[in-house]
MIMAR-278926 format. One record per residue (C-alpha): residue number from 1; residue in one letter; x, y, z. Coordinates in pm, 1 decimal. Layout:
residues N
    k  r        xx        yy        zz
  NUM  A         X         Y         Z
...
END
This chain:
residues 524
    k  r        xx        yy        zz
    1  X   -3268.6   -1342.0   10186.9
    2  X   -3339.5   -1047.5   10004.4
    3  X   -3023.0    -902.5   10218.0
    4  X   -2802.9   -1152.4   10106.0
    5  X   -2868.8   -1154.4    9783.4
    6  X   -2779.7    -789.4    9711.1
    7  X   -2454.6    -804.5    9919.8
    8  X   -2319.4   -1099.1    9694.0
    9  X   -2410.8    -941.9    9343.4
   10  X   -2152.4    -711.6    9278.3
   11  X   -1862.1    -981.8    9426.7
   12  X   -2013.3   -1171.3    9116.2
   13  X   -1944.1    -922.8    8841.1
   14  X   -1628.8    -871.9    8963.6
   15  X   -1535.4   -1245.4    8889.3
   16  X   -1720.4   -1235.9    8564.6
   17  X   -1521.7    -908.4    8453.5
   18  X   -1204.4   -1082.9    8580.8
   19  X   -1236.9   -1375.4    8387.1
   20  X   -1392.0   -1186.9    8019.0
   21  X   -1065.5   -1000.8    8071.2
   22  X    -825.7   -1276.0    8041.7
   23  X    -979.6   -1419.9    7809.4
   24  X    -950.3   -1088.8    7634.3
   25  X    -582.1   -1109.9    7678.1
   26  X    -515.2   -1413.7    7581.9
   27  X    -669.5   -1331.7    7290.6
   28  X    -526.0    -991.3    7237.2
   29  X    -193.8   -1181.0    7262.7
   30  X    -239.6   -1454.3    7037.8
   31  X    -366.0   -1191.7    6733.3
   32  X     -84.1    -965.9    6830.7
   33  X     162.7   -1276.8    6754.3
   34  X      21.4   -1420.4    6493.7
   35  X      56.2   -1007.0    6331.4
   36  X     419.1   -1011.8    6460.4
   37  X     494.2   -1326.0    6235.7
   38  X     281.0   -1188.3    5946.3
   39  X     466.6    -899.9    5930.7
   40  X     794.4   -1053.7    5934.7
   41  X     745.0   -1300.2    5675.9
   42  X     614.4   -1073.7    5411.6
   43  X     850.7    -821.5    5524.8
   44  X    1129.7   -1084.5    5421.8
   45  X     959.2   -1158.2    5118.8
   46  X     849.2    -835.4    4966.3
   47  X    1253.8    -804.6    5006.8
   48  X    1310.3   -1075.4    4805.9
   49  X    1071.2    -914.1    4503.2
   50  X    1254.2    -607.1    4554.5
   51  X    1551.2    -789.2    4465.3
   52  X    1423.2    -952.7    4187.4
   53  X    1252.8    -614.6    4008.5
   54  X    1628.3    -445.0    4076.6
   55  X    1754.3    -732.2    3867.8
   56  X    1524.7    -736.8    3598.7
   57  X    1577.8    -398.3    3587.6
   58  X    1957.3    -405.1    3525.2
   59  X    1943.8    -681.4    3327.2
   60  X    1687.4    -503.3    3081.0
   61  X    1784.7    -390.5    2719.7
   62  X    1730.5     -17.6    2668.9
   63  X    1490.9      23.1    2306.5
   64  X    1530.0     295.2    2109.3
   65  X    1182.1     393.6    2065.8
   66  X     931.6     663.6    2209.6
   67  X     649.2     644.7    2435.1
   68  X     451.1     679.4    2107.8
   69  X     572.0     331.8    1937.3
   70  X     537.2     148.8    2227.0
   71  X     242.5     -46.2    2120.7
   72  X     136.6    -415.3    2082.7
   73  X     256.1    -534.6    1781.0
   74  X      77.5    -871.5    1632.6
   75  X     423.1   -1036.8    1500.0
   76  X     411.6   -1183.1    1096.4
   77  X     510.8   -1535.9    1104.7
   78  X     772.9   -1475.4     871.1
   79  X    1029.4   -1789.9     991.3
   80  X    1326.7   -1732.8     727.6
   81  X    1618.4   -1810.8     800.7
   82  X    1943.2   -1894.0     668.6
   83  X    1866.5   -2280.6     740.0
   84  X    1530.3   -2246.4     492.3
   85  X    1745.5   -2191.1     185.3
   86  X    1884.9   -2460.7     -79.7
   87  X    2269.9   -2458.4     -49.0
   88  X    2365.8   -2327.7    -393.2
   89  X    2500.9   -2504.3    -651.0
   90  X    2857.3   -2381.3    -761.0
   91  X    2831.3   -2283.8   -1117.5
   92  X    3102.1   -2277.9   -1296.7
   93  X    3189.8   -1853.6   -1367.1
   94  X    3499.7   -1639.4   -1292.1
   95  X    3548.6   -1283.5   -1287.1
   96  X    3773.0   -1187.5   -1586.5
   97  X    4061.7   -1007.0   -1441.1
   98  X    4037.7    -700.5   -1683.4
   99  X    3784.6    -411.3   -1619.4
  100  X    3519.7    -313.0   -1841.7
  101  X    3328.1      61.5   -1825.2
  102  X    2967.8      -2.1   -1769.6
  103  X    2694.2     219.1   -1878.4
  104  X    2451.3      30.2   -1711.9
  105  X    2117.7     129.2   -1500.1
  106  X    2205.4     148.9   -1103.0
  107  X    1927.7      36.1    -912.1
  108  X    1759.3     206.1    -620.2
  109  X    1801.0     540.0    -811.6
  110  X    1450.8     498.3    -951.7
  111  X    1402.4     699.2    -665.0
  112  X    1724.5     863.0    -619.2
  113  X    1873.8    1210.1    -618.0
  114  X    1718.0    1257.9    -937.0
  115  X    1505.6     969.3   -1023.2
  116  X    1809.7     850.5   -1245.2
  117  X    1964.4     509.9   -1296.8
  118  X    2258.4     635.8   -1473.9
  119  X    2624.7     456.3   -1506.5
  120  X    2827.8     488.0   -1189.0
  121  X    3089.5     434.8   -1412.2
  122  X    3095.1     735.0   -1577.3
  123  X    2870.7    1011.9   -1418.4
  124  X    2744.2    1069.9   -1065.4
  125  X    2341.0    1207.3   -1034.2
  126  X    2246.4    1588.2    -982.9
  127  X    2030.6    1619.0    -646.7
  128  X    1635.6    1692.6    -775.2
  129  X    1329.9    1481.4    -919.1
  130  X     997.2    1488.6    -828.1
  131  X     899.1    1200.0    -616.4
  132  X    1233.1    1322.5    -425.7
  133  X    1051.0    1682.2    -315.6
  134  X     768.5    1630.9     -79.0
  135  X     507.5    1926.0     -34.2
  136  X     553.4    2206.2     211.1
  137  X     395.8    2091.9     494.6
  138  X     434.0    2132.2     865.5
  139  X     655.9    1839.1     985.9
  140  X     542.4    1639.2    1258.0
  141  X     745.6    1673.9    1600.6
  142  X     851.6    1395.3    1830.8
  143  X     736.9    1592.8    2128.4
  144  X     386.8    1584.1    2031.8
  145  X     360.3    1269.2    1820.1
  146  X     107.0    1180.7    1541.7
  147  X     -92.6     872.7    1650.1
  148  X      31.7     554.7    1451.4
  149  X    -222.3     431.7    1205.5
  150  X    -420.1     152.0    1340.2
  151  X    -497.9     -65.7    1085.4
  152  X    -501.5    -385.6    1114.3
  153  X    -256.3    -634.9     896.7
  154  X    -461.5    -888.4     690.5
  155  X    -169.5   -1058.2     570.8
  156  X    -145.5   -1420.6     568.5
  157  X     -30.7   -1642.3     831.1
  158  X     240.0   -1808.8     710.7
  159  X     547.6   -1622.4     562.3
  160  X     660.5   -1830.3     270.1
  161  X    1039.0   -1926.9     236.1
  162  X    1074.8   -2017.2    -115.4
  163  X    1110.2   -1769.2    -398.9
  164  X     885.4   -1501.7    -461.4
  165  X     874.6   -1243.6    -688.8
  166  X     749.2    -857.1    -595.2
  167  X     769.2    -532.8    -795.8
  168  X     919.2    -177.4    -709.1
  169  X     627.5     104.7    -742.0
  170  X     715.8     473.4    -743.2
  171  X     453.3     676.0    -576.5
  172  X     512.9    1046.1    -533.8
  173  X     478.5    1221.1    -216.0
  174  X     171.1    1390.8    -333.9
  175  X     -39.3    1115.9    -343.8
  176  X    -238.6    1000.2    -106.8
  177  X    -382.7     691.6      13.3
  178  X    -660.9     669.4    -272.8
  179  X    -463.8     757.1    -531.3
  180  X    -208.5     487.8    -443.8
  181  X    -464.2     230.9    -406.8
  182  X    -454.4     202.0    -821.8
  183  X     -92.5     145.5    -831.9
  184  X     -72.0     -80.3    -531.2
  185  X    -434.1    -309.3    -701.6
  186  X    -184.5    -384.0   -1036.7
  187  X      84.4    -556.9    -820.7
  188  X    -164.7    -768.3    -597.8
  189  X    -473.4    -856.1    -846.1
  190  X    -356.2    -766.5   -1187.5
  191  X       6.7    -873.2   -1192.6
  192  X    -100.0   -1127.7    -896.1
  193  X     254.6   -1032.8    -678.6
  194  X     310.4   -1100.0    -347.6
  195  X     541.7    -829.1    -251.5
  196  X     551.2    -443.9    -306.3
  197  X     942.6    -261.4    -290.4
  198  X     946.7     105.9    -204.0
  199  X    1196.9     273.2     -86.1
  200  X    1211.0     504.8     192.4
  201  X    1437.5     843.7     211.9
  202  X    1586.3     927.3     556.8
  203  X    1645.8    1258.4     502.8
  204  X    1267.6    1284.2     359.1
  205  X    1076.7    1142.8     677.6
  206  X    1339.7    1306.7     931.5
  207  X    1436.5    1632.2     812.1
  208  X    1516.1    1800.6    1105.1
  209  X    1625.4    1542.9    1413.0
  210  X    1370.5    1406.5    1613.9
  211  X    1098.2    1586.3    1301.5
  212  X     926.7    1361.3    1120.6
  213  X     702.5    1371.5     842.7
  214  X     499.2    1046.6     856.1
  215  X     195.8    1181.8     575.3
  216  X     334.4    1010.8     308.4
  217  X     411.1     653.4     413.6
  218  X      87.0     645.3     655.4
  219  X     -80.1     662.6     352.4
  220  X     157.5     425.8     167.8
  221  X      77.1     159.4     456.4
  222  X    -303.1     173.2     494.6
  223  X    -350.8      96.5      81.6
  224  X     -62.6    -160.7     102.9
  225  X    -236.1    -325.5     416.1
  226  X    -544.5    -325.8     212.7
  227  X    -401.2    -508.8     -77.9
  228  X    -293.9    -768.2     162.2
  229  X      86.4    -707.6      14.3
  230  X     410.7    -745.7     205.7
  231  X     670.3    -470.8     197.2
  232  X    1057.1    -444.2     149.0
  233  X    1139.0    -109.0     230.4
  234  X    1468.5      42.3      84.7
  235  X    1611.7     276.3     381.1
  236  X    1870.7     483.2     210.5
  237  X    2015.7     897.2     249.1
  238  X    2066.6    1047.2     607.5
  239  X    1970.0    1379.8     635.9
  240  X    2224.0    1664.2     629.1
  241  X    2177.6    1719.9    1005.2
  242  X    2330.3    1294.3    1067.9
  243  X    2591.9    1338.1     794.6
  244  X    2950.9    1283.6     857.4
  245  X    3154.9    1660.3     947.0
  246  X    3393.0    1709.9     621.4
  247  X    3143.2    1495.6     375.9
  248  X    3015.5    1564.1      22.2
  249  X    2665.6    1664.4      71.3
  250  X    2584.2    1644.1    -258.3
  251  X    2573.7    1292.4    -285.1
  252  X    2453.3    1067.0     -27.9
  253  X    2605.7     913.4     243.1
  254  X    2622.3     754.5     539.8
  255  X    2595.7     907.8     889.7
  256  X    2820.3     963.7    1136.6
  257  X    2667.6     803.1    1408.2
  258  X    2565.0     463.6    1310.9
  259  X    2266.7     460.9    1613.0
  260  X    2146.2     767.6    1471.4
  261  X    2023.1     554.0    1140.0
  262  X    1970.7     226.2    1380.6
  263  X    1676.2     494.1    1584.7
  264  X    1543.2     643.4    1271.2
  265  X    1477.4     230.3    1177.1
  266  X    1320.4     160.0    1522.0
  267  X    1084.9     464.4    1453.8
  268  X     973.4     331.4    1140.4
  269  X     890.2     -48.4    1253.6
  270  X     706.1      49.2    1561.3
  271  X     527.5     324.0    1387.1
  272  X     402.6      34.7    1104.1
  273  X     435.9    -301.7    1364.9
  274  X     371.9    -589.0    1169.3
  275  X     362.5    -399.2     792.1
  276  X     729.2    -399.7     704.8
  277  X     834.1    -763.2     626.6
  278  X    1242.3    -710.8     479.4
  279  X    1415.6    -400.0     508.6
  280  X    1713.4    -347.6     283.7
  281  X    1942.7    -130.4     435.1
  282  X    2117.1      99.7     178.1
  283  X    2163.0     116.4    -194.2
  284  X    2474.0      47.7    -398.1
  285  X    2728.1     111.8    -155.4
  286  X    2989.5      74.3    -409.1
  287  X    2977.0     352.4    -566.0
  288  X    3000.6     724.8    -397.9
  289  X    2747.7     883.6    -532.3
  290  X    2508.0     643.9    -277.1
  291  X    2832.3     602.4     -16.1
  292  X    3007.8     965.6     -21.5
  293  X    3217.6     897.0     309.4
  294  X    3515.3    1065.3     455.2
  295  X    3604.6     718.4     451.0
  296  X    3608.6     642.8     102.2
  297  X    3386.6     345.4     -28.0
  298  X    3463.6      95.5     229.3
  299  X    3289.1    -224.9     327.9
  300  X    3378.0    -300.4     681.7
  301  X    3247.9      64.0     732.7
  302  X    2905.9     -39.2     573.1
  303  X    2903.0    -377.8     803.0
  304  X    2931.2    -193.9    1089.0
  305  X    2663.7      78.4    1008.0
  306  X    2448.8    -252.1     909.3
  307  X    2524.8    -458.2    1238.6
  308  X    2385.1    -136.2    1450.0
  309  X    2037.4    -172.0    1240.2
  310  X    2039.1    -505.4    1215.3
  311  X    2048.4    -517.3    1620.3
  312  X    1783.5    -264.5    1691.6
  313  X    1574.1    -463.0    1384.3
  314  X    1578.0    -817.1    1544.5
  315  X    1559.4    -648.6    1929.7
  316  X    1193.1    -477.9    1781.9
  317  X    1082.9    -723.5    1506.7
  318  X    1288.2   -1067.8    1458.8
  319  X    1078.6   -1131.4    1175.3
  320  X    1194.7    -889.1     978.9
  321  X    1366.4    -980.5     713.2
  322  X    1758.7    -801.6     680.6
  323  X    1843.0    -739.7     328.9
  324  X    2208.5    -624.6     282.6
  325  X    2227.9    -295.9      38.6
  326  X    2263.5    -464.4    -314.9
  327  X    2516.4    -357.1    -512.0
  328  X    2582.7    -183.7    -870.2
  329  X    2733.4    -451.5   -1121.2
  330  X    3047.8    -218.2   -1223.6
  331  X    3348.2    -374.1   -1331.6
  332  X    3521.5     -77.7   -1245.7
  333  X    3753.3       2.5    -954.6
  334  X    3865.3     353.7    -868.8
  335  X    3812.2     602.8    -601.0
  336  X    3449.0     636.6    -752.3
  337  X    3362.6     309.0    -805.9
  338  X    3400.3     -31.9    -682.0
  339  X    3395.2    -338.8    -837.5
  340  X    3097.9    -574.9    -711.6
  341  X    3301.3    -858.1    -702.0
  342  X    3573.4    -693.0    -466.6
  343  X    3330.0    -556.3    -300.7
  344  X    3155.6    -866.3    -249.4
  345  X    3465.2   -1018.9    -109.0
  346  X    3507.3    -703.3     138.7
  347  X    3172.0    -751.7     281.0
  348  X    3215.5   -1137.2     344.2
  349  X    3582.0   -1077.9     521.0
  350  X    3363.9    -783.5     707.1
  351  X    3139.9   -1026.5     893.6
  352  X    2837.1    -944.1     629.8
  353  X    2695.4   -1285.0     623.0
  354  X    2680.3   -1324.8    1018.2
  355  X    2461.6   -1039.7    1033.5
  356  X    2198.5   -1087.6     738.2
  357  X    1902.4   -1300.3     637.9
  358  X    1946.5   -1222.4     245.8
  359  X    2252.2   -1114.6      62.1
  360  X    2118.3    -814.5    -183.2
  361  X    2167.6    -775.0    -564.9
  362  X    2114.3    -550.1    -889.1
  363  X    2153.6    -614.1   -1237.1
  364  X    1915.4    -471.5   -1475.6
  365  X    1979.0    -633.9   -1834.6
  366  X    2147.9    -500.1   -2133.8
  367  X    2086.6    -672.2   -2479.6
  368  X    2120.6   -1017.8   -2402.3
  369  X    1923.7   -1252.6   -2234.2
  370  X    1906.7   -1360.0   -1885.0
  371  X    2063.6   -1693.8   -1879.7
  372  X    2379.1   -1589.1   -2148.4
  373  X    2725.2   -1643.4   -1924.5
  374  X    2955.4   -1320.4   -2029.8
  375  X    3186.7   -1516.6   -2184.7
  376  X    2975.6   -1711.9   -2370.0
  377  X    2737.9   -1453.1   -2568.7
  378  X    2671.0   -1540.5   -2954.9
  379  X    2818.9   -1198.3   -3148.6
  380  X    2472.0   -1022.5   -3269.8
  381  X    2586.0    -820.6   -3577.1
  382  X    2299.8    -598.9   -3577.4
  383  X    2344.8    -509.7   -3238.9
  384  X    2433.2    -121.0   -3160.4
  385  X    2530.2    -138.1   -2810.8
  386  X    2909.5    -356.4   -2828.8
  387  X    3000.4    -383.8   -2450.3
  388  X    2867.7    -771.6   -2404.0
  389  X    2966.1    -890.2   -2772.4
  390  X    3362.7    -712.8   -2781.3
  391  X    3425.9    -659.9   -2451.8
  392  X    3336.6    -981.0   -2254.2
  393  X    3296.9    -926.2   -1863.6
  394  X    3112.0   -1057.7   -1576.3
  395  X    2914.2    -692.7   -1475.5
  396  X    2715.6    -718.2   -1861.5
  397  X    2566.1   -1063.9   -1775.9
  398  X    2251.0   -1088.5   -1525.9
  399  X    2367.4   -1512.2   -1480.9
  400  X    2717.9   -1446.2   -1449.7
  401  X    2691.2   -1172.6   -1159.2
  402  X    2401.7   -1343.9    -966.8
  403  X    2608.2   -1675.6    -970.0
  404  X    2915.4   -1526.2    -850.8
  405  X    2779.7   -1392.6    -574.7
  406  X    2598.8   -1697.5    -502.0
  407  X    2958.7   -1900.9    -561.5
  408  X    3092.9   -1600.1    -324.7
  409  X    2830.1   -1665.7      -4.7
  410  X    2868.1   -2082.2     -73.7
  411  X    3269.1   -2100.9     -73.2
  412  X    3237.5   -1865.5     262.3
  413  X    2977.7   -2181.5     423.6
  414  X    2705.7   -1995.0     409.0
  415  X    2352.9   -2058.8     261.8
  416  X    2222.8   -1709.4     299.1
  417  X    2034.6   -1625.4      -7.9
  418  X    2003.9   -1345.5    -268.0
  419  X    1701.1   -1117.5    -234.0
  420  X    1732.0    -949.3    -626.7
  421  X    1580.5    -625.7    -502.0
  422  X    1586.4    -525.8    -885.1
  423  X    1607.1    -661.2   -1264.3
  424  X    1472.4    -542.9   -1573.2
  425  X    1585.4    -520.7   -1953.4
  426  X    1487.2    -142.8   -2092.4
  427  X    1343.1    -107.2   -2430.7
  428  X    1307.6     244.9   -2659.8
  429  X    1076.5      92.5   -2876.3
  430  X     796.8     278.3   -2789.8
  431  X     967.9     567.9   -2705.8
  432  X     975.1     779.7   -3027.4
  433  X    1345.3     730.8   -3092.4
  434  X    1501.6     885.2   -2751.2
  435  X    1674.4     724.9   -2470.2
  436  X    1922.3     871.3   -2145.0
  437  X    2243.0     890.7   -2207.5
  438  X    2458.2     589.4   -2207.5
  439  X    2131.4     359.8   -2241.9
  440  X    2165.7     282.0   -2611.8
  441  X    2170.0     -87.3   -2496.2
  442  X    1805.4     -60.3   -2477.6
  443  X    1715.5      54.7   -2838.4
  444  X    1852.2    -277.3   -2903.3
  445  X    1534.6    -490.3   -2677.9
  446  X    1180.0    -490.1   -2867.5
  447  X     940.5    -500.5   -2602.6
  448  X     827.7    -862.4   -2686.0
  449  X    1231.3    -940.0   -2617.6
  450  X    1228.8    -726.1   -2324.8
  451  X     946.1    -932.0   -2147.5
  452  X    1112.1   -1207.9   -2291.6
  453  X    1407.9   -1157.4   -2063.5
  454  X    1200.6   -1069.1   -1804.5
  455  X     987.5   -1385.8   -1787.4
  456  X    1306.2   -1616.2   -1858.0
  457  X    1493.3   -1437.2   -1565.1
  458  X    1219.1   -1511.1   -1311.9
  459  X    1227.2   -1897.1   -1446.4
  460  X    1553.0   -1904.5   -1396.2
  461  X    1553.3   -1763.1   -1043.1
  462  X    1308.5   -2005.1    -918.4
  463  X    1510.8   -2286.2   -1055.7
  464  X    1802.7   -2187.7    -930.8
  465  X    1714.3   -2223.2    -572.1
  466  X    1935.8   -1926.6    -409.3
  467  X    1736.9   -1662.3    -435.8
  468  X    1443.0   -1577.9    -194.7
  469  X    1318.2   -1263.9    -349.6
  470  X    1295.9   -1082.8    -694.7
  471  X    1145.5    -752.2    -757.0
  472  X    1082.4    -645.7   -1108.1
  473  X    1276.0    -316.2   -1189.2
  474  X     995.2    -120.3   -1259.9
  475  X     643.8     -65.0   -1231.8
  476  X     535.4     285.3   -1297.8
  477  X     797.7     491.6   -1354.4
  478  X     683.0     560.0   -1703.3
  479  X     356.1     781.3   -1642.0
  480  X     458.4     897.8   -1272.0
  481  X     767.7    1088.3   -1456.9
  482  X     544.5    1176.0   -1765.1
  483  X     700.6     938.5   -1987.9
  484  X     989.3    1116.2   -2056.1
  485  X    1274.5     897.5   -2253.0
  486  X    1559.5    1115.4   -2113.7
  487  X    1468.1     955.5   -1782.4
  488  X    1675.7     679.9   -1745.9
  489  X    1413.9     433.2   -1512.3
  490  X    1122.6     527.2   -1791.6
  491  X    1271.6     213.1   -2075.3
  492  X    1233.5     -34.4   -1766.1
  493  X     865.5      69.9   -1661.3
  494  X     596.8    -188.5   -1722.8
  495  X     313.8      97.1   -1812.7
  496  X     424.8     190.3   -2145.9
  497  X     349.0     546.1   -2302.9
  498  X     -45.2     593.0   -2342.9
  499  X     -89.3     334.5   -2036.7
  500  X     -12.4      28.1   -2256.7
  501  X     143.0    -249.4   -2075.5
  502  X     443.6    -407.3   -2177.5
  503  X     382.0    -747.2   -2301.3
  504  X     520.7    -907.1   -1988.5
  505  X     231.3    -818.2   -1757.3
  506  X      21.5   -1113.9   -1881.8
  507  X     281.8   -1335.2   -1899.2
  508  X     398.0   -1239.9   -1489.1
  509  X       8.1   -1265.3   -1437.8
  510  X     -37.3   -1574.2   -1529.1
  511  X     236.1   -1727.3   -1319.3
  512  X      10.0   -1628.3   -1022.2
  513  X     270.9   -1601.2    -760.6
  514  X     -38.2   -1461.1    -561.4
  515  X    -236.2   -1780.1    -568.4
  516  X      63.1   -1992.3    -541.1
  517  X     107.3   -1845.6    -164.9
  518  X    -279.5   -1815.6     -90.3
  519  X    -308.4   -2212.8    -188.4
  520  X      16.6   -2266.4      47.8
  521  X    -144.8   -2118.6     347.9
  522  X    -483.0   -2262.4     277.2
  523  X    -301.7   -2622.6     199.2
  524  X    -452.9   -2669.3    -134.0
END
């Protein structure tokens, strides 16, 4: 028994291994299927992804930003649009056909070549002033960026469409972020504004290509962000190195390669994402002391640099608002100088109004009032300054020019609106006598007429219903250029000599544009 139990055993295990090893192949079989099929399928469908990525990749537009701007930007609602504006009105006003000299203020120079507003008519500005010359300082190189500031916006939610009213500081490149936080407190909690206008030199930030110097306007940006205030930004003068070959260099001009100005924009909205709320690109474009091109003054030349920055603007930041370059009220038409009206009408046949949210505009005041048609101004015998009283034209009278262009943009179709980037009326009463050259319109405005004006224009903006934005023409010019009368943007500052404020601060005060827009978001 014993015998035939150990001559059977091993016949066993050889059955039992037999049998565990087909069953081990079968299942070895099975897995090495079920593998084969895996593979294949995602095989055939990681091919598909591939296809997709290659097509998102072709399909992608290339941004003209650095690795440094590429950060998450927390959009502004601001929802304006051409749609959100009243259709104006057509007033009744026509351009007289004759040309008158005007010895008015120009705009944007408050911080131009040499802090001037002087007539385009009759003299062009010497390069120079002192918020124009920013401190020796080591320039900060693209290669090795600066970190952008990371403050956070505390704006409000809701970006207003109606009008609203802002003011244009000065603020020298020497000061820093406390020192600006006194200027930037009078236009959000004393004067009770909304909106803050500086504008911003090209050739300043980006001296060198691809060199910037971003001391100055990080500063600007944290106190603005802290005053809960929303920014236009003027973008005006390309640097030497962008300038067109054969140009004028010593008036500014545009560049000669249209992206170059469209990158140095990119680099300033992704640097401050969500801080810059309108951009106005240019200054007074009609005249060549702001548009010395080989070219000549010549609108479809400006539309074209504008339609690059407009591009790269709505590609980074559609909520940006795009503010055309407003124009000097001239009258005048030579190789110097354009009239605004013609120019006007260049612009439009250029395409302007397809590629803009709001249509920009000038016209400090002379010695009449804001809502005084040119050809219907009472004489003032005691008046010094003739132009408006004996020589009637459209470029003396702050309702005739802002009409016309509204007329202008409403007989094209359009309902894009005026953004007044600046008005004022300038007054020497206070200013011992003195005045610039060619200003003698303003020893004829006391300061209570002068904030007379003011307040009556701003009334009569509102009302009107075609303009979005107004920014008061100026702030502080007064004690940032030391008072001096021969300074032609000191008789338009609201800080008088020895700090007194004209008598129009209270008056803009208590319109409270500020709690106007905080009861609008909070629906009280």
């Amino acid at each position: 028994m014993n015998t035939v139990t150990h001559m059977q055993h091993p016949t066993h295990q050889r059955q039992q291994l037999r049998g565990f090893m087909a069953v081990w192949m079968a299942v070895t079989l099975l897995v090495g299927v079920a593998t084969f099929v895996a593979i294949y399928v995602g095989t055939d469908n990681l091919g598909d992804n591939n296809n997709g990525s290659n097509n998102n990749t072709n399909s992608s537009v290339a941004a003209v930003v650095d690795n440094q701007s590429k950060q998450e930007a927390a959009p502004v609602d601001q929802t304006t649009t051409n749609n959100d504006t009243v259709q104006p009105e057509t007033v009744q006003d026509t351009s007289a056909n004759g040309e008158a000299p005007v010895s008015s203020s120009n705009g944007d120079a408050a911080q131009a070549s040499d802090g001037s507003a002087s007539n385009p008519a009759v003299e062009s500005a010497a390069n120079g002033g002192t918020e124009n010359n920013p401190p020796a300082q080591p320039a900060q190189q693209d290669a090795s960026p600066t970190p952008s500031p990371t403050f956070a916006p505390t704006l409000p939610a809701t970006q207003q469409t109606g009008f609203d009213l802002g003011a244009q500081v000065m603020i020298p490149y020497s000061k820093d972020a406390n020192s600006m936080t006194g200027t930037l407190d009078a236009v959000s909690n004393q004067l009770r504004l909304n909106w803050v206008k500086l504008q911003v030199r090209w050739q300043f930030v980006e001296p060198e290509e691809g060199v910037y110097d971003w001391s100055y306007l990080d500063a600007f940006f944290q106190s603005v962000t802290e005053k809960n205030l929303k920014v236009l930004v003027g973008v005006v003068t390309a640097p030497e190195w962008a300038r067109q070959a054969g140009a004028d260099l010593t008036k500014n001009g545009p560049p000669a390669d249209n992206q170059k100005f469209a990158d140095f924009i990119a680099q300033l909205i992704t640097r401050y994402p969500s801080k810059i709320h309108a951009i106005e690109v240019w200054n007074e474009m009609n005249i060549d002391r702001e548009w010395a091109s080989i070219n000549g003054i010549n609108a479809p030349e400006y539309v074209e640099m504008l339609r690059a920055v407009a591009n790269t603007i709505r590609f980074l930041d559609p909520n940006i608002m795009v503010v055309s370059g407003a124009l000097s009220p001239t009258g005048v038409n030579n190789d110097a100088v354009h009239d605004d009206f013609r120019y006007t009408d260049e612009l439009i046949a250029a395409g302007v109004l397809d590629v803009i949210d709001c249509f920009g505009a000038h016209h400090n005041g002379y010695n009449i009032g804001p809502n005084v048609p040119y050809d219907q101004v009472p004489n003032d015998p005691t008046a010094t300054f003739r132009g408006p009283f004996d020589s009637p034209h459209p470029s003396w009278s702050f309702y005739s020019t802002l009409t016309t262009y509204a007329n202008k943009i409403s007989a094209a179709g359009s309902t894009v609106p005026l953004c007044v980037t600046e008005f004022g009326w300038a007054t020497t009463a206070d200013l011992g006598g003195q005045y610039p050259q060619y200003f003698e319109f303003a020893n004829d405005n006391t300061l209570d007429e002068s904030a007379q004006f003011i307040v009556e224009a701003i009334q009569l903006m509102e009302e009107w219903g075609f303009v979005r934005l107004a920014f008061i023409w100026n702030l502080n010019f007064g004690p940032e250029e030391g008072f001096n009368a021969t300074n032609d943007n000191v008789p338009y500052s609201l800080i008088r000599p020895n700090y007194y404020l004209s008598p129009a601060w209270g008056q803009i005060a208590e319109m409270d544009f500020r709690g106007r827009a905080e009861a609008a978001v909070t629906g009280q």
